[in-house]
C-alpha positions as CSV (number, residue, x, y, z in Angstrom):
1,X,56.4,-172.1,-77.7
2,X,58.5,-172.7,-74.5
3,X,60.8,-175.8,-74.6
4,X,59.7,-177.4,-71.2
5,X,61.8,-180.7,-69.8
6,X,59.4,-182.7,-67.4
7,X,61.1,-184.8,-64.7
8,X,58.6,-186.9,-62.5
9,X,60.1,-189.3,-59.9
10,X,58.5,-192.4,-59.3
11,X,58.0,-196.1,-57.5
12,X,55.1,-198.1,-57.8
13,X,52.8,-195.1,-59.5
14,X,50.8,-196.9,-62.1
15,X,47.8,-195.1,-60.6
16,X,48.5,-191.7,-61.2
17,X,51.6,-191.8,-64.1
18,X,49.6,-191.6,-66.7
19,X,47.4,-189.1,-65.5
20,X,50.3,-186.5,-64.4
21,X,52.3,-187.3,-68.1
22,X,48.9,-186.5,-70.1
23,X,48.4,-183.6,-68.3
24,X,51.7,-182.0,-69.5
25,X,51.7,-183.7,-73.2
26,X,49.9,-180.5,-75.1
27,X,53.9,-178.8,-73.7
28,X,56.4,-180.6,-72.9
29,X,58.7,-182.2,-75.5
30,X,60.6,-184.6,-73.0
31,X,59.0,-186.1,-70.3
32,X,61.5,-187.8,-67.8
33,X,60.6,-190.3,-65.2
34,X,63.4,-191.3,-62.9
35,X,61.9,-194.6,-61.3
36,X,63.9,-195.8,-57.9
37,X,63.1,-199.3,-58.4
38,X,58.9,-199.4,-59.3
39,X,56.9,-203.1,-58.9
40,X,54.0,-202.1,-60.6
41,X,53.4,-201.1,-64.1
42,X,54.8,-197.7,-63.8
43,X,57.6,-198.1,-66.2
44,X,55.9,-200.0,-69.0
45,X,52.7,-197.0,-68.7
46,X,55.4,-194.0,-68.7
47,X,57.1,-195.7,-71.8
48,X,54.0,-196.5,-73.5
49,X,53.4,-192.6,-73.3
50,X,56.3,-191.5,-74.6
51,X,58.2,-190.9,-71.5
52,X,62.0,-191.8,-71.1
53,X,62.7,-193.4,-68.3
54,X,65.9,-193.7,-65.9
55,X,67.0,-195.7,-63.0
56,X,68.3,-194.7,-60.2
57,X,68.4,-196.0,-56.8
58,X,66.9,-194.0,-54.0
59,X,68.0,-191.8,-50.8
60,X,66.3,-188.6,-50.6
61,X,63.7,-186.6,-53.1
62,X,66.4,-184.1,-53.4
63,X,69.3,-186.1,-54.6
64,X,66.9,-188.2,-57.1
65,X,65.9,-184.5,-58.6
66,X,69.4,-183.1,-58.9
67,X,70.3,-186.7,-60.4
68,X,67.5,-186.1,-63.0
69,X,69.1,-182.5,-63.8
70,X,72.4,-184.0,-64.1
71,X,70.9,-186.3,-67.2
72,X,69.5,-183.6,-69.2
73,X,72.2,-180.8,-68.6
74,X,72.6,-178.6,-71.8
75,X,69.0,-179.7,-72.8
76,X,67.5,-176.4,-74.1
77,X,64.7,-174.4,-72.2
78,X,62.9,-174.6,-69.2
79,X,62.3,-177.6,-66.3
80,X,59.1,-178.8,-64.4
81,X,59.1,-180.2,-61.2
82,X,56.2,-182.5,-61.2
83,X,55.0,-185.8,-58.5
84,X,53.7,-188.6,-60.2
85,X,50.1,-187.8,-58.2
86,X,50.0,-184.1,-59.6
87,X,48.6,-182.6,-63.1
88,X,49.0,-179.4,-64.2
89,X,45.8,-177.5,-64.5
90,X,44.8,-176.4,-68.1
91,X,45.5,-172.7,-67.2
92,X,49.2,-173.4,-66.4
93,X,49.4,-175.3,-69.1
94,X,48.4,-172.3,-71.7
95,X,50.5,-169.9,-69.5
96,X,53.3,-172.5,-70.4
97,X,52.5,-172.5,-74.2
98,X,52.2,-168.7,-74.9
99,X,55.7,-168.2,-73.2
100,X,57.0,-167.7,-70.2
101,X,58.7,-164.3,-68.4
102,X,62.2,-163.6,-69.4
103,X,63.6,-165.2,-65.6
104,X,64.9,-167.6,-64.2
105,X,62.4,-169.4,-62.4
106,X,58.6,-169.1,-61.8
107,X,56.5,-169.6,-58.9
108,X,53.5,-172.1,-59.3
109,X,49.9,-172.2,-56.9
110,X,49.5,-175.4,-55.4
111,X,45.7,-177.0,-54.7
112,X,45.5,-180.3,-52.7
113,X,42.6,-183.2,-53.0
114,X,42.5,-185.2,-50.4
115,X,40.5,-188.6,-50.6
116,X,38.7,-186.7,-53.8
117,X,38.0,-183.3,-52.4
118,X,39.8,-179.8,-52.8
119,X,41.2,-178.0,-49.9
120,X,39.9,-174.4,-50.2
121,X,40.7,-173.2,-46.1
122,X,43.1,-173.6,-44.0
123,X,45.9,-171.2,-45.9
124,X,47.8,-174.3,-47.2
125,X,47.1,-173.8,-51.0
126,X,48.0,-170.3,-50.2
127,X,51.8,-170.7,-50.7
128,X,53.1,-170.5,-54.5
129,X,56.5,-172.8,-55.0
130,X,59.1,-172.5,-57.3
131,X,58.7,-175.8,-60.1
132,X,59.5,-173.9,-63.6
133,X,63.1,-172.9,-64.2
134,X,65.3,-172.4,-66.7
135,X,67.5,-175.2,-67.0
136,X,70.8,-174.7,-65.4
137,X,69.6,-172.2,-63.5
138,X,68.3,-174.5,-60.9
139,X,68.9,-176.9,-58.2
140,X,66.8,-178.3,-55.7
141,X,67.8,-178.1,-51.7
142,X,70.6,-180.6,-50.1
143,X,67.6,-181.9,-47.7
144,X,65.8,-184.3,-46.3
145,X,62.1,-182.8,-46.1
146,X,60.6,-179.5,-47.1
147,X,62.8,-179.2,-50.2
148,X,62.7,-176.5,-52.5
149,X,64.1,-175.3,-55.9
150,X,66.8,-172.3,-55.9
151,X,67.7,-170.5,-58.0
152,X,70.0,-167.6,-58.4
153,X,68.3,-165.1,-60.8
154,X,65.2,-163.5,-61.1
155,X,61.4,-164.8,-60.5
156,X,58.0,-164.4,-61.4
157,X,54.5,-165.5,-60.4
158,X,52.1,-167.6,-62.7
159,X,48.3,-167.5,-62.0
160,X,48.0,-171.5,-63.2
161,X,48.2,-174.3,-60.3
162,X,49.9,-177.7,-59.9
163,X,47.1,-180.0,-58.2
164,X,48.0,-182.6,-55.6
165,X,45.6,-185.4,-56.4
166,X,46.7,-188.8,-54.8
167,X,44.3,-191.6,-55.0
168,X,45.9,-194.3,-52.8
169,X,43.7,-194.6,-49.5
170,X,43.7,-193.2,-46.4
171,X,46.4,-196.0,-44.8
172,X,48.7,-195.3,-47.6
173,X,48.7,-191.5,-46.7
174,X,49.2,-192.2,-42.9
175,X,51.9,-194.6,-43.6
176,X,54.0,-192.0,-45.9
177,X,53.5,-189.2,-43.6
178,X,55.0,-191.4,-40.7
179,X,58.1,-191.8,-42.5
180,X,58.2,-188.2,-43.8
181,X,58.5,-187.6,-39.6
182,X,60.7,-189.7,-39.3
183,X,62.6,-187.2,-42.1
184,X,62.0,-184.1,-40.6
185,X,63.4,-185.3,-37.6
186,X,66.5,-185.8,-39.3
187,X,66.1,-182.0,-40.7
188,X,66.0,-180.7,-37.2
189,X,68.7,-182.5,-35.8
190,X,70.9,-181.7,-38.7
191,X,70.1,-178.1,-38.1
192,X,71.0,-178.2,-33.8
193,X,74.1,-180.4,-34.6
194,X,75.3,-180.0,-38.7
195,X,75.6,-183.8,-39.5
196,X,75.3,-183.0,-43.0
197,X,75.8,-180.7,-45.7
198,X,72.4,-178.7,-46.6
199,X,70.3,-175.9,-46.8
200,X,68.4,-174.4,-44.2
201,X,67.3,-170.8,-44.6
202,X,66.0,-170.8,-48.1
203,X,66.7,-167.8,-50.4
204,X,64.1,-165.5,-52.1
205,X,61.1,-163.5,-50.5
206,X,58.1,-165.4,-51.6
207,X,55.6,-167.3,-49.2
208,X,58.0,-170.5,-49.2
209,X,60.7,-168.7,-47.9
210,X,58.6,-166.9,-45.1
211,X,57.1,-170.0,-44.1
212,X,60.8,-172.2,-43.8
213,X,61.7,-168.7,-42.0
214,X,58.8,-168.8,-39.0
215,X,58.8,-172.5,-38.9
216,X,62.7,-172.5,-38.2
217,X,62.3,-169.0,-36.1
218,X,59.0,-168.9,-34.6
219,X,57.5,-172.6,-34.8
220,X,60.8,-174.3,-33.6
221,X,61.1,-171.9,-30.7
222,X,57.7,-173.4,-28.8
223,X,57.5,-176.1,-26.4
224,X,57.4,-179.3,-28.3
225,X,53.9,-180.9,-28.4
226,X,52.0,-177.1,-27.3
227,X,53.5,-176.0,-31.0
228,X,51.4,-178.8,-33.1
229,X,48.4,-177.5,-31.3
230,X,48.7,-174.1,-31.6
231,X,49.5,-174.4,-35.1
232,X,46.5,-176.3,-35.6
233,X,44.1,-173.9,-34.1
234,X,45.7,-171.3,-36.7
235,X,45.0,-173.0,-39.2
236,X,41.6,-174.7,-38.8
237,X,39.6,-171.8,-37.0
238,X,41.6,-168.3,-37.9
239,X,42.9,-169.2,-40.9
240,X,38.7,-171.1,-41.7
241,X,40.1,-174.9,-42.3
242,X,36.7,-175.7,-40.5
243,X,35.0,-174.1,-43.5
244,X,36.4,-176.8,-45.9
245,X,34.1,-180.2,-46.8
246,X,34.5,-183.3,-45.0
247,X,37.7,-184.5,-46.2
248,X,39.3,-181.7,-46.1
249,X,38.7,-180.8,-42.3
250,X,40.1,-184.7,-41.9
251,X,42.9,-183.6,-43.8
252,X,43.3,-180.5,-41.3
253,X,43.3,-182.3,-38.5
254,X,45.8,-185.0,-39.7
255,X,48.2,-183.4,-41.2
256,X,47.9,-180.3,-39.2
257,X,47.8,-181.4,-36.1
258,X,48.6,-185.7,-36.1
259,X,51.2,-185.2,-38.7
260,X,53.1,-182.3,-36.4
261,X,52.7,-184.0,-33.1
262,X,53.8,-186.9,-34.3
263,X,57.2,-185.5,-35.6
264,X,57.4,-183.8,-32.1
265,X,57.2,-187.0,-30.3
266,X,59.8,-188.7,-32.7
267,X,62.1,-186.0,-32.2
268,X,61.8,-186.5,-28.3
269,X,62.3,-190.5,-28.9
270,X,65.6,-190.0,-30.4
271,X,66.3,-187.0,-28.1
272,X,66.0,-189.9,-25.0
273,X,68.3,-192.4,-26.7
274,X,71.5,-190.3,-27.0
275,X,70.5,-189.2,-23.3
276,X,69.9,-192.8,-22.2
277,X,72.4,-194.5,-24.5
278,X,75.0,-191.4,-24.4
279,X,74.5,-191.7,-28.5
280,X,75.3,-189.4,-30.7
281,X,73.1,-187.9,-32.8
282,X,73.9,-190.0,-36.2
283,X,73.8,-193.4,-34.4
284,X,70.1,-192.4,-32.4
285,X,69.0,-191.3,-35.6
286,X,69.9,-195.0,-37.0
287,X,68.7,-196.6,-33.9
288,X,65.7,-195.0,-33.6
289,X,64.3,-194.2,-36.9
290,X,66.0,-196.7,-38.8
291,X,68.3,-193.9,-40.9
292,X,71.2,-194.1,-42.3
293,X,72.1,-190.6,-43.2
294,X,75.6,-190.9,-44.2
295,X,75.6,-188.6,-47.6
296,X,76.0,-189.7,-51.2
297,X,79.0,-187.9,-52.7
298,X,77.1,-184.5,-53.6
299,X,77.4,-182.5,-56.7
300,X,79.2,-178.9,-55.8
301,X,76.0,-176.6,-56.5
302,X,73.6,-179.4,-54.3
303,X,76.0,-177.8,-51.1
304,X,74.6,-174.8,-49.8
305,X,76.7,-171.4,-49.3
């Protein structure tokens, strides 16, 4: 039976924790949650389970994943990267227990609910993403958004999914999704101006990397604003999103088209502060989005060649 290493990062989850640990407890031996600071119950339910959870305080998902690796280095086996609002689905979990490929890492499907219902269209369950990997053979991308796990050796492809099931409401979604803007802003401008150490082209030949290449190649080239809707008809009629159930379509609309307007229009409100103010790029983004992005001291293999 593979050895398997769980990490799950957390704050205020007490409404999905248990769910995403019981999904993994046929084959993991060692859950870990690494909680930034939870109010709710999240801690007490992850221990009750048989979790072992860690503190640490928060900056980016990134730096709170490499953390976690830094805690269980030499552990034996293999690492999932798992949300507190995802579960594994029963096929991944016996593709897990008979053994995995002799690699280093191994691509995973991902399915998203949102507000209860499966996104089928669209193509955004379409992209497979790197969350098994041997550990030590992995780190996770010196970013602020759209961050992946790299690794240096070979890959493979599993046929089980990861689900995305949150079950906050529809406020809570909008409210994350403005400050994950507010973090891809800081992505973009670190890529025009190189305020920080990070990653930007991402290694390997699976759909991840072909989707970070056209959105930094093709997507990033477009006229600011035109690009959110263009992308939007792509995705919702040639690519069928307007096939999907109710939900789903909603969830089309906002995070394909709302969700990439809005960072457009973020990006051209910190854009007229340095004009206005004559600001560089680290004190608009401050200013403006409220972000600090001085880095953390980073460990050698977070910095990308």
């Amino acid at each position: 039976m593979t050895q398997l290493t769980v990490i799950i990062l957390t704050q205020d989850e007490a409404k999905h924790i248990a769910r995403a640990i019981r999904s993994v407890s046929d084959v993991a031996q060692r859950v870990v949650v690494v909680d930034s600071g939870s109010t709710d119950a999240t801690v007490q339910i992850a221990a009750s389970l048989g979790a072992e959870v860690l503190y640490n305080p928060w900056t980016t998902h990134a730096a709170q994943f490499n953390w976690a690796l830094d805690q269980i280095a030499g552990t034996p086996g293999w690492v999932l990267r798992l949300d507190a609002d995802e579960v594994i689905t029963n096929e991944l979990a016996s593709e897990v227990a008979a053994g995995l490929p002799d690699v280093d890492g191994c691509y995973v499907g991902r399915g998203i609910k949102f507000m209860g219902q499966l996104v089928r269209y669209g193509g955004v369950c379409a992209v497979a993403t790197l969350r098994l990997f041997r550990n030590g053979r992995g780190r996770c991308e010196a970013r602020w958004m759209d961050e992946h796990i790299v690794v240096d050796g070979p890959t493979a492809h599993l046929r089980g999914r990861i689900i995305d099931d949150n079950r906050n409401p529809l406020d809570w979604w909008v409210a994350k999704h403005i400050g994950y803007a507010s973090r891809e802003v800081v992505d973009v401008l670190n890529y025009e101006y190189g305020l920080l150490p990070t990653s930007h082209e991402l290694p390997g030949h699976g759909g991840a990397a072909l989707k970070r290449w056209v959105k930094l190649h093709l997507y990033a080239q477009m006229p600011a604003g035109l690009r959110a809707g263009l992308y939007f008809a792509y995705r919702y009629v040639l690519r069928g999103g307007f096939r999907d159930g109710p939900q789903a379509r909603a969830f089309h609309v906002l995070q394909g088209f709302w969700y990439r307007y809005l960072v457009d229009v973020k990006l051209a409100e910190v854009r007229r502060y340095m004009v206005s103010r004559n600001a560089p790029p680290v004190d608009a983004i401050r200013d403006v989005l409220g972000i600090e992005i001085n880095p953390p001291p980073l460990h050698s293999k977070d910095i990308a060649a």
